[in-house]
C-alpha positions, 0 to 999 in steps of 0.5 A: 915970186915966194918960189924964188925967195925960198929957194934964194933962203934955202941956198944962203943956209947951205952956203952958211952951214960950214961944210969944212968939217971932214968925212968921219971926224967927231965934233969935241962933243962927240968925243967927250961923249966916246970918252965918258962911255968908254970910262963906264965900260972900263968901271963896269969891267970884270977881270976873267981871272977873278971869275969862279964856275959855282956849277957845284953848287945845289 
């Protein structure tokens, strides 16, 4: 009988756990989180123009 009430549990909270999200879509949160990594790679970017080769240097 336990067997039975677990398995009823189990099933409610698959049928409750809102499976209309698409494949591959990022939640809001997720994409803030994209976007403010992003933002730090941009601020921690270096232009290769400003770039120099110090091989002359002893």
């Amino acid at each position: 009988m336990r067997l039975v009430g677990s398995i009823a549990v189990a099933l409610l909270l698959v049928a409750c756990s809102g499976g209309e999200d698409q494949p591959g879509t990022v939640t809001a949160d997720e994409a803030r989180q994209l976007n403010e990594a992003a933002e730090m790679l941009d601020a921690n970017s270096v232009d290769p123009n400003a770039m120099t080769n110090d091989q002359d240097v002893p």
